[in-house]
Each structure stands twice: as C-alpha cells, then as structure tokens.
DOVEX-781986 format. One record per residue (C-alpha): residue number from 1; x, y, z. Coordinates in steps of 0.25 Angstrom, whole numbers, plus 5000, padded with zeros to 4 digits. Example, Ala and Ser with C-alpha at 12.3 -4.5 7.8 and 13.67 -1.06 7.14 Angstrom:
+-----+------+------+------+
! num !   px !   py !   pz !
+-----+------+------+------+
!   1 ! 5049 ! 4982 ! 5031 !
!   2 ! 5055 ! 4996 ! 5029 !
+-----+------+------+------+
//
This chain:
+-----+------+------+------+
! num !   px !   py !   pz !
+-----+------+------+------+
!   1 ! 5474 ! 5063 ! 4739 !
!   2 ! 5478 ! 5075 ! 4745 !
!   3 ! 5472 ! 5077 ! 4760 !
!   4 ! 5467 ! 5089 ! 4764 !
!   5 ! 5473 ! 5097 ! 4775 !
!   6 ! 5467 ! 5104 ! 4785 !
!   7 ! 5480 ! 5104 ! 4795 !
!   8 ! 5484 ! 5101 ! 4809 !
!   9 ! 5477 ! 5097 ! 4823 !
!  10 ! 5481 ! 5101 ! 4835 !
!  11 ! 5481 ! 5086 ! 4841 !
!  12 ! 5472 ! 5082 ! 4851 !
!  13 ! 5480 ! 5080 ! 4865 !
!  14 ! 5465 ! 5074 ! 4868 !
!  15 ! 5460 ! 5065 ! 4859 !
!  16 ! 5464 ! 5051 ! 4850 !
!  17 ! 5475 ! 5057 ! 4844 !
!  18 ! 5487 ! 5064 ! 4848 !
!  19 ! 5496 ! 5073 ! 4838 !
!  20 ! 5510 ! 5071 ! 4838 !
!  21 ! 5514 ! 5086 ! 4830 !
!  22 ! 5520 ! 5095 ! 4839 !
!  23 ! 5512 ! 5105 ! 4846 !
!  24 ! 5503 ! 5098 ! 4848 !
!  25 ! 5506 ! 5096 ! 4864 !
!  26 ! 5508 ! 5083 ! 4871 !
!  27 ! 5502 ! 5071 ! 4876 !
!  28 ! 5509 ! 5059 ! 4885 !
!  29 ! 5506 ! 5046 ! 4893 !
!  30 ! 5511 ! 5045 ! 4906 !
!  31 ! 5506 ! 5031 ! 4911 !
!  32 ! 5490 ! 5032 ! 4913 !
!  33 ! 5492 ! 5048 ! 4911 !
!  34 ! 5490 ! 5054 ! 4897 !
!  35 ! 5494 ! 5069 ! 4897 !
!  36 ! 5489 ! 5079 ! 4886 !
!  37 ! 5497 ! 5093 ! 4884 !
!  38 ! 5491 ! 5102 ! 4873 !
!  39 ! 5498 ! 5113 ! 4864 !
!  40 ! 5494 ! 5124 ! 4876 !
!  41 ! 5501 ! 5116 ! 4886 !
!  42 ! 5487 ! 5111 ! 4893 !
!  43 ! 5490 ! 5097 ! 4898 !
!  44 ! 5480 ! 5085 ! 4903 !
!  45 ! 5487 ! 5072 ! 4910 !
!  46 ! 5474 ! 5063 ! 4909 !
!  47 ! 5472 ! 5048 ! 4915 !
!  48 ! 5459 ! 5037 ! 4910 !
!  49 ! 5454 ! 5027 ! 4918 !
!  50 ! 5444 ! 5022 ! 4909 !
!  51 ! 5433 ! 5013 ! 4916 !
!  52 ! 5433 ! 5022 ! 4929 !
!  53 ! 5426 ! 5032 ! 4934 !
!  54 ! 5438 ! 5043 ! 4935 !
!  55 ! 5439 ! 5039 ! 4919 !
!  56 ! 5448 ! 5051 ! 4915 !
!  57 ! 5457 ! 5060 ! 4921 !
!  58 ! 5464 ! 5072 ! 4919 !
!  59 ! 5474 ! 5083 ! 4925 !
!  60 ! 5474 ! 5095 ! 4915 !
!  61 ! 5482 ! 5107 ! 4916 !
!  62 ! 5484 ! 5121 ! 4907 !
!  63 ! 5497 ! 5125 ! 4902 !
!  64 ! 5495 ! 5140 ! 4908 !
!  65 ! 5505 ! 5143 ! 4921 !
!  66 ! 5500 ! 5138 ! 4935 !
!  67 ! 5490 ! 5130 ! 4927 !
!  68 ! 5482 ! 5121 ! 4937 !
!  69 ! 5479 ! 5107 ! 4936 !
!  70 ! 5465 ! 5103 ! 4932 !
!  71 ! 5458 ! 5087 ! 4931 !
!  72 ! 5448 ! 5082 ! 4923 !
!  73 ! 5442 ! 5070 ! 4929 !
!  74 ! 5431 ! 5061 ! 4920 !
!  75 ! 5423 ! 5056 ! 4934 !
!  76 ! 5414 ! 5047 ! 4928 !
!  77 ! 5398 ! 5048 ! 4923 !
!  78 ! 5394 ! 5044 ! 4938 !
!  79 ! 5399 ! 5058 ! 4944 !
!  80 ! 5399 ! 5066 ! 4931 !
!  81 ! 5383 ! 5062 ! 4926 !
!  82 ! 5377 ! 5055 ! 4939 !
!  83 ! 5383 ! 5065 ! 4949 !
!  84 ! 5376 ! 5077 ! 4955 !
!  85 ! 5380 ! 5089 ! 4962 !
!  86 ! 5395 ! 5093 ! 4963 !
!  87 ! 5407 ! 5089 ! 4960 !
!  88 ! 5419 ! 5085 ! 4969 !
!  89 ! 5433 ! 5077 ! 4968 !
!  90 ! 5444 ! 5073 ! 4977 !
!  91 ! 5460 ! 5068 ! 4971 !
!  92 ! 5467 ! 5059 ! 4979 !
!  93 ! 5482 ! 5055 ! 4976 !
!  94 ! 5485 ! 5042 ! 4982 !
!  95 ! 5475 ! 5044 ! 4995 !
!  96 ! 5481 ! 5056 ! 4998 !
!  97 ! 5472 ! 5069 ! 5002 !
!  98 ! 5460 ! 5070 ! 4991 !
!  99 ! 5460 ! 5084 ! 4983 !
! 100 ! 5447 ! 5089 ! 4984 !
! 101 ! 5441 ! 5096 ! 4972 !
! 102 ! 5430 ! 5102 ! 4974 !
! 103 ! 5415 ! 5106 ! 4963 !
! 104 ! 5421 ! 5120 ! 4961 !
! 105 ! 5433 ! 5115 ! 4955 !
! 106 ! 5427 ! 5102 ! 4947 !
! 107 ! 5420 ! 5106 ! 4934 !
! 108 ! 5412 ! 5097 ! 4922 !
! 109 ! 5420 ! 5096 ! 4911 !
! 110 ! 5413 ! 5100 ! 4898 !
! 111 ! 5405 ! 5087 ! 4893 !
! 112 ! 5402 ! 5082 ! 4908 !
! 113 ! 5415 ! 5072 ! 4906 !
! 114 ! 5424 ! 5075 ! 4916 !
! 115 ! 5426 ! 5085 ! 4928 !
! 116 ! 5438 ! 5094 ! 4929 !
! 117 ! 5443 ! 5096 ! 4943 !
! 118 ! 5451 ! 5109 ! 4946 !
! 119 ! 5459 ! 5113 ! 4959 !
! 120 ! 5474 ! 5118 ! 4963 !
! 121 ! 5478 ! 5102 ! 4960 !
! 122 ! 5493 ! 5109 ! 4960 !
! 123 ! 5494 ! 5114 ! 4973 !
! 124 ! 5487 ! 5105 ! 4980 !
! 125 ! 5497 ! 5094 ! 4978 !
! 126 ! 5488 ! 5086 ! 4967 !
! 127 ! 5497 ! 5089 ! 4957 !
! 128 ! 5509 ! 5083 ! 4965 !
! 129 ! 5501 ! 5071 ! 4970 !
! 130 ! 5498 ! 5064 ! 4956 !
! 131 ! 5512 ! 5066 ! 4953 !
! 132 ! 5515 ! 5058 ! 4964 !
! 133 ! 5504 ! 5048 ! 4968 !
! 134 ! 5499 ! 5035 ! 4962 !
! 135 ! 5485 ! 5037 ! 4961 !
! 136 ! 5474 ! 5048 ! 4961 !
! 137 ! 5461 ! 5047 ! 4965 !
! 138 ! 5449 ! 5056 ! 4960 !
! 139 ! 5433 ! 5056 ! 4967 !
! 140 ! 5424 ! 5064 ! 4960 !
! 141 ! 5411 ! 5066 ! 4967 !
! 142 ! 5398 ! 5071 ! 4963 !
! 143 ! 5388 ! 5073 ! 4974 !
! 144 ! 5386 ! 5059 ! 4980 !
! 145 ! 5393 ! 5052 ! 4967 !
! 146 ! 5408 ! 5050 ! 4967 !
! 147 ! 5417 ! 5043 ! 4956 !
! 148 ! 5432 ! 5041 ! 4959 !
! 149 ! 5444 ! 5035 ! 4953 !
! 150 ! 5459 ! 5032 ! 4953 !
! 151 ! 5469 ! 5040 ! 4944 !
! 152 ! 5484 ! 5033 ! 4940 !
! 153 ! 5496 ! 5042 ! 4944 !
! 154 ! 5504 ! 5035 ! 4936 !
! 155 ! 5511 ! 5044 ! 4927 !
! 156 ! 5505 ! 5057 ! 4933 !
! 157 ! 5516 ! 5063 ! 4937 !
! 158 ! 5524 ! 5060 ! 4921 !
! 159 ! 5512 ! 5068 ! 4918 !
! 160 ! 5512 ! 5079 ! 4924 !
! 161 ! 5526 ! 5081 ! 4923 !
! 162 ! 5524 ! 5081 ! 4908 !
! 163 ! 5514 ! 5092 ! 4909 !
! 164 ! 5522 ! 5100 ! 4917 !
! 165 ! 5532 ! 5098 ! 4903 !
! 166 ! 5523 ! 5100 ! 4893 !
! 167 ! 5517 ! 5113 ! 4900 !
! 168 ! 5531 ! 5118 ! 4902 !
! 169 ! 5531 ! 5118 ! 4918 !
! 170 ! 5541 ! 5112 ! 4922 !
! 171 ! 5551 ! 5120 ! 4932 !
! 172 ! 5539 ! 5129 ! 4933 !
! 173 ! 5532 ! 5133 ! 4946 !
! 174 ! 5519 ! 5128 ! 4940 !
! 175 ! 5525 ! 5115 ! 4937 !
! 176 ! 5516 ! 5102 ! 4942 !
! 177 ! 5526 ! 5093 ! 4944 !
! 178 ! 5540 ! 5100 ! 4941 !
! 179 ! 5538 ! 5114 ! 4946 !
! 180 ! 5549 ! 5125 ! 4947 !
! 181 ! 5552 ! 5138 ! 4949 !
! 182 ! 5549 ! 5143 ! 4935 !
! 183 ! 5537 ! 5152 ! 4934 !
! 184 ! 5526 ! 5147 ! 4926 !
! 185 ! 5526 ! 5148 ! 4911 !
! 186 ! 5516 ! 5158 ! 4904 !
! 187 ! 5503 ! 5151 ! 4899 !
! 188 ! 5506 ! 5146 ! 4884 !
! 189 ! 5501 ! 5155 ! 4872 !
! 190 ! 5490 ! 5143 ! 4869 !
! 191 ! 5477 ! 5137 ! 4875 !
! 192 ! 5470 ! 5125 ! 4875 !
! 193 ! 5455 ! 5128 ! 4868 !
! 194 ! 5446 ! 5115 ! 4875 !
! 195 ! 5432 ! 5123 ! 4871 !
! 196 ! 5424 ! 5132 ! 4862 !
! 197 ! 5424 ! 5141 ! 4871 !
! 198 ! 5440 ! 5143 ! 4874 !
! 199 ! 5440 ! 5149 ! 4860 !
! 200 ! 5437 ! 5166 ! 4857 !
! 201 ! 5422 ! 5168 ! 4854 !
! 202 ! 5425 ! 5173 ! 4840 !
! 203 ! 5430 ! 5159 ! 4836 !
! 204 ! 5417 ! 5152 ! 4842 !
! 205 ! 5412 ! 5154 ! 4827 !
! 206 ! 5423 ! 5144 ! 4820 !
! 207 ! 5417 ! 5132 ! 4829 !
! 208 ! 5403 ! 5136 ! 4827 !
! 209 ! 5391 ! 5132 ! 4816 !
! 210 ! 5398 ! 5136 ! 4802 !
! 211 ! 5412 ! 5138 ! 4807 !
! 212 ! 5424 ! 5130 ! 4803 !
! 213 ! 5427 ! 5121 ! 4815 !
! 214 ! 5412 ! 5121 ! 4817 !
! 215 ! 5413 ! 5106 ! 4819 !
! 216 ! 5423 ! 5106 ! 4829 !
! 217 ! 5418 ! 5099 ! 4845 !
! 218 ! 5422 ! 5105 ! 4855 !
! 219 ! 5429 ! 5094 ! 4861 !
! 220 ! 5441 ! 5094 ! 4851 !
! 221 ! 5445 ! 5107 ! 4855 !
! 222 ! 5452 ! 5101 ! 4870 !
! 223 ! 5466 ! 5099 ! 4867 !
! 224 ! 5466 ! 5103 ! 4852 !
! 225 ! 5462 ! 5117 ! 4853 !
! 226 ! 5472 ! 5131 ! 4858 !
! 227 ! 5473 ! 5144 ! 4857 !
! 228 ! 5485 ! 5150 ! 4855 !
! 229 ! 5487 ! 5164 ! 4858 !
! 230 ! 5497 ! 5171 ! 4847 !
! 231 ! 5496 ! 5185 ! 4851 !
! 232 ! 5488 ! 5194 ! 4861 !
! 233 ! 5475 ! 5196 ! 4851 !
! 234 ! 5480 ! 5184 ! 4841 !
! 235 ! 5475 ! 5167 ! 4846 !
! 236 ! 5476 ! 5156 ! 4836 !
! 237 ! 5467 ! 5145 ! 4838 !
! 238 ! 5469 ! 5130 ! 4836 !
! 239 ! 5458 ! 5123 ! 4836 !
! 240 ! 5451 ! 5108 ! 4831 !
! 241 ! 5440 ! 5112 ! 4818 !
! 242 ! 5430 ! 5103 ! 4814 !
! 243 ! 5427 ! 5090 ! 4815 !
! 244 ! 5439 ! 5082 ! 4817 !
! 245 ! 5441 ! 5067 ! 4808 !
! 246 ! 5448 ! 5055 ! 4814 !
! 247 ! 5463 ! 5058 ! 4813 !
! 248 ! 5461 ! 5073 ! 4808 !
! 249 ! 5458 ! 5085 ! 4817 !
! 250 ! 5454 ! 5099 ! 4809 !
! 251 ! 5459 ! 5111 ! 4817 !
! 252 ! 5458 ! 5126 ! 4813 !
! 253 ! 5467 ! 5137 ! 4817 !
! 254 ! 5461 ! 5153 ! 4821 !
! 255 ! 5468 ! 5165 ! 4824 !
! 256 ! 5460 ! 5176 ! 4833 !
! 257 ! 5469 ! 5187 ! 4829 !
! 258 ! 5462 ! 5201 ! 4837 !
! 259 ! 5449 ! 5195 ! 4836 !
! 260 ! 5448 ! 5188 ! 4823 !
! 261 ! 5449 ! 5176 ! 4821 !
! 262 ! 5452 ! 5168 ! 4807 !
! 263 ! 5456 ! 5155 ! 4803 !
! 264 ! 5472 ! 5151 ! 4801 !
! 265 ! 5474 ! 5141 ! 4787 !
! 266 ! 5481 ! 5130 ! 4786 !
! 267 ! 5491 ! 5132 ! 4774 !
! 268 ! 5493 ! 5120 ! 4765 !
! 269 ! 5499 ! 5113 ! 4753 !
! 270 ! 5487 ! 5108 ! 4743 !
! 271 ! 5493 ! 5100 ! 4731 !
! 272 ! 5505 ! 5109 ! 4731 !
! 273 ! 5500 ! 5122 ! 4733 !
! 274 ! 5496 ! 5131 ! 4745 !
! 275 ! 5483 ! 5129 ! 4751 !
! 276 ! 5475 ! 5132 ! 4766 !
! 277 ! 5466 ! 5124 ! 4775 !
! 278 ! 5457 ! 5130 ! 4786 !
! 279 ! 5459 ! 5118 ! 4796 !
! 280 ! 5470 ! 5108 ! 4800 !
! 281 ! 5470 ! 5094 ! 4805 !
! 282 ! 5479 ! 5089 ! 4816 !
! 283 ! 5483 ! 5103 ! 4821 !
! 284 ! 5495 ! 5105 ! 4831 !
! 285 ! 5501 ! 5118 ! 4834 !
! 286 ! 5513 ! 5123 ! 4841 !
! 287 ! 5511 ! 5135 ! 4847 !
! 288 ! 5524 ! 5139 ! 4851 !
! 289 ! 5529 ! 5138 ! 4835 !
! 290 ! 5515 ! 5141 ! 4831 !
! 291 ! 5515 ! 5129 ! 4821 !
! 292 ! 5504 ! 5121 ! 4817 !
! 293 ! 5506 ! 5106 ! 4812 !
! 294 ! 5496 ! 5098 ! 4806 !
! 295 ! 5493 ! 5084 ! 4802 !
! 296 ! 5481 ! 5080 ! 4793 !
! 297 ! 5481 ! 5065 ! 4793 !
! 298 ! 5476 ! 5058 ! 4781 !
! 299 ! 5472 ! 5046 ! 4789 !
! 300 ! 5473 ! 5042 ! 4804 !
! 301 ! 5487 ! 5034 ! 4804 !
! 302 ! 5494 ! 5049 ! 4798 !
! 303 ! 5502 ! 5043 ! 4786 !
! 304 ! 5496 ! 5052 ! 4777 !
! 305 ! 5491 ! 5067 ! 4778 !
! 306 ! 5496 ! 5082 ! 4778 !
! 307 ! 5506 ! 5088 ! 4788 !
! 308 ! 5508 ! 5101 ! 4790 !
! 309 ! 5514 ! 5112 ! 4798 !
! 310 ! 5510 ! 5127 ! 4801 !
! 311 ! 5517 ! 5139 ! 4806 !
! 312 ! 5509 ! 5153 ! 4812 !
! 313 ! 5514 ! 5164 ! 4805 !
! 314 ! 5511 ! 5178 ! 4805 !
! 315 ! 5503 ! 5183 ! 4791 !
! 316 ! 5500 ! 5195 ! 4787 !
! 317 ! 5487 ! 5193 ! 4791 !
! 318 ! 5490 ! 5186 ! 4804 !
! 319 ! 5494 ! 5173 ! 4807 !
! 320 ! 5492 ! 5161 ! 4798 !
! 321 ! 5498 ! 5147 ! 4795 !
! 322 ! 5510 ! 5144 ! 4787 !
! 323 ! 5514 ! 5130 ! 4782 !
! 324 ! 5526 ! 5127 ! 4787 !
! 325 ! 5525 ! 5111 ! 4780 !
! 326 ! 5517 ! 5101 ! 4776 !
! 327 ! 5519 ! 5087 ! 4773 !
! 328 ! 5509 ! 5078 ! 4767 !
! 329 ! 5506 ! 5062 ! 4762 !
! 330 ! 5495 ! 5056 ! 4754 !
! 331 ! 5490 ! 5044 ! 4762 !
! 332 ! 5493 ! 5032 ! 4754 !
! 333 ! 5484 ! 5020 ! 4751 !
! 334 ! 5489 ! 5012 ! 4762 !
! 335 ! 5491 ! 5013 ! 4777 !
! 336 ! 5505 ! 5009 ! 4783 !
! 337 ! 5503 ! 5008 ! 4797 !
! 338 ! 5517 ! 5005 ! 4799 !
! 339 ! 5524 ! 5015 ! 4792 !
! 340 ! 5530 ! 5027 ! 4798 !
! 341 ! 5523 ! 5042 ! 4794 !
! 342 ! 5534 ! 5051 ! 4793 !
! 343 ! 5526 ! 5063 ! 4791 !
! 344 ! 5540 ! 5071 ! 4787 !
! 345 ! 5542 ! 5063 ! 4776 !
! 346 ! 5529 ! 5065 ! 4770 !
! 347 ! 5529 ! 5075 ! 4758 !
! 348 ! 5531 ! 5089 ! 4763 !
! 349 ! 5519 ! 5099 ! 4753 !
! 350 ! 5525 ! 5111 ! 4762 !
! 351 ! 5535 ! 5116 ! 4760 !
! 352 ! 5537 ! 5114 ! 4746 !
! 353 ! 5550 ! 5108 ! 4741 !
+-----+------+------+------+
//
C-alpha cells in the first residue's frame, strides 16, 4: 500500500521526540542538564526536580548579539495559585551574595505555569557563578508565601560552553563562558515563532475557522515554528498545520512575498509520476542551504515510510520547492525490532534511474 505523503517536520527540540535530520538544531545532556538549540540559534539549558517545589528550571538565551540571559522558573502551585500580591526572587550560588530580582523584572508565563525572571544575569557575575559553583539556590516569594529549592551545578558549565558553540560565540566579546575580542556576530536571517501573535496579521486567516492549519494549538508552535527572512519585502514561514498524530507531525510552508502571502507545495512521486502535497510531516529546514527534509513514518519504529529532500529555488513566479530525492519503503507484515533501517538503501522514487 502506498503511504501518502505530506512531507517533513521541523522536529520538536521540546517535546517526546527529537529528530535526528540535519537542520534541525541540537539537543545534548550534560549530567542533570538537558540543553535545547533550535534552527535560529535560541538555546535553553533546562534542569527537573521532580517532587519539589522548584520542579523545572530553565536558562534561556536568543541567538541575536549581546542576547541576554533569561530563566523560566516552574515555582510550585503554593506561590503560583495561593500566592497574593507581587512577585519577588533571590539566586544564591553556594551561600554567596543573593541576586535580587525584583516584580518589574518577573513576569507570568502564558498558561499560569511558570514565571520568567529577567535582569543583566551577565554582568552581575551570575553567569560566571554557575559555571563555577556547586549548587544554586532559588526563593520565589509572593507576598507572605515563599517556595524555595536547590538546583545541581553539576554539568553547568559543559552547558553553557555548548551554547556559546552552537550560537557561534566563541572568541567573541558577547561570549558567556569563552569571550574574545571578536565583535558580535549579526543576528541570523531566522526566528523562532512561540505564538500566534509572532506571525504577520495577513497569515492570522490560515490558523483561523476554515483555514488549512485551522487545528493547529498554539502550544506546538514553541520550538518548531521560524520565520526566516529571504529578502527585504520576502519571509518564508515554517510552521506546524493541523493536528499532529503519534509519530507524524504536518507542517506547511508560506511565503509573504511584498504582502502576499501563498502557500509553497511539496513536490512528489505518486506511483511513478509527478504529483504535489500541500503539507509535510517531520519538517527540518536548513536555512543556510535553504533545504528542507522530511520524514513521513509509516509507524512509530521508522522501518517503513517516505523520505524526502527539498531545495528553495527561484521560479518564475517566485520561490517554490524542488525535489531534490526521495526514497520510500512499503512497511512489511512484520516488525524487526532488531534490524537496522538504513534509510539510504531504501528504493530511491526521485530521482528516476
């Protein structure tokens, strides 16, 4: 039976699955520390404690130059919910002076979950002090209700060395753990879309009543949804489209090209012959060779399913999609868990022999 494609996700850094396909951008495990960097160089080194009351924790910073640090701290249902009046929090590294953050600089998160805390946490040495200490320690207060809770340092300064990496900084003067005398790098050609709202008014029609990513939350947008800026009047826009299924993830693709905006298609091979698709599953894009690769699963474990690989070229019309290959395999009767799925030996549809 021939699957039907729809093409490629752009991974989700957050969420039960991680791609593998490049451009997708990065994630890696420094002991208790997970850290998440997407296509447009945002990176979040995140910590769980589950059971207490500082349950989740995160340091989260942009990939534009001079970027500051930012920290998303889950503080618990008893300060969040019970809690009245303002906000108010103090970091300690290893019982050393407290950083005090005060309610102008702590927000709500959207949802009620969490509260971001903001602050120059580069200048003021807090930077410098997880990369050397042991142990952080975070109070969140709340009028006369207080929660607090010990973070692991463990592995903190791996992390944000790898940020500094991933975000090309190294060497640079906006470095946070390997500065030098460079100047910063400009702010990449993409951004990361977390909300509705980051997108143009003129695309608001696409996610509403009627319109083709009509089913899409809003939730799956964080860390699988850029803009990615192609010319001064010209944006292409990845974005998640629709309700998503277990393994498979629909994305679409628009271009707002002086205004206008319209759909890109996904070129593919149906029983031999050329054929389109609005949508793609699995989407990754690399922005720097403006090529998209997909991964339409047939089931979970990936034995079987659709490959493919895009390239943006400009049309007469303006730019568009170009299969550049496409492998694809039948899922057979039974499942191997133990064999190997090489997915370049599969039987290449595109190009044809």
């Amino acid at each position: 039976m021939r699957l039907p494609v729809l093409s490629l996700t752009f991974a989700a850094l957050v969420g039960s699955t991680l791609s593998t396909l490049a451009g997708d951008g990065a994630s890696r495990d420094f002991k208790s520390w997970q850290v998440l960097c997407s296509q447009a160089l945002s990176c979040t080194m995140r910590q769980f404690n589950a059971g207490r009351e500082i349950g989740h924790f995160e340091l989260q910073r942009s990939g534009g130059p001079d970027a500051p640090a930012t920290l998303v701290v889950y503080a618990g249902a008893s300060v969040l919910d019970e809690g009245s009046g303002d906000f108010s929090a103090t970091l300690t590294v290893d019982g050393g002076q407290p950083i005090a953050i005060s309610a102008a600089d702590i927000t709500l998160e959207p949802g009620g979950w969490a509260l971001r805390l903001s602050g120059d946490f580069i200048g003021n040495g807090f930077i410098t002090s997880l990369k050397n200490g042991t142990a952080l320690r975070v109070v969140i207060t709340r009028g006369a209700t207080s929660v607090e809770g010990e973070i692991g340092l463990e592995g903190a300064a791996a992390s944000l060395l790898f940020v500094d990496e991933y975000q090309k900084r190294i060497g640079h003067t906006d470095a946070w753990v390997s500065p030098g005398e460079k100047v910063p790098n400009p702010a990449p050609p993409v951004r990361d879309l977390s909300r509705f709202a980051d997108f143009p008014d003129r695309l608001s029609p696409r996610f509403a009543a009627g319109g083709e990513c009509a089913d899409t939350e809003e939730s799956m947008l964080d860390g699988n949804a850029l803009a990615h800026q192609l010319a001064d009047e010209q944006t292409l826009y990845v974005t998640p489209c629709g309700l998503g299924g277990a393994y498979n993830m629909a994305y679409a693709v628009f271009l707002d090209s002086y205004g206008t905006v319209s759909s890109l298609g996904f070129p593919t091979m149906l029983d031999g012959a050329p054929s389109a698709a609005a949508s793609a599953f699995n989407l990754s894009y690399d922005y720097e060779t403006r090529t998209f690769s997909a991964f339409f699963k047939g089931r979970g474990v990936g034995d079987c399913g659709t490959v493919s690989k895009w390239t943006l070229k400009e049309g007469f019309t303006g730019p568009q999609l170009v299969l550049i290959q496409e492998e694809y395999r039948d899922c057979p009767d039974q499942i191997d868990e133990n064999a190997d799925f090489e997915i370049a030996d599969w039987p290449k549809t595109w190009p044809l022999k």
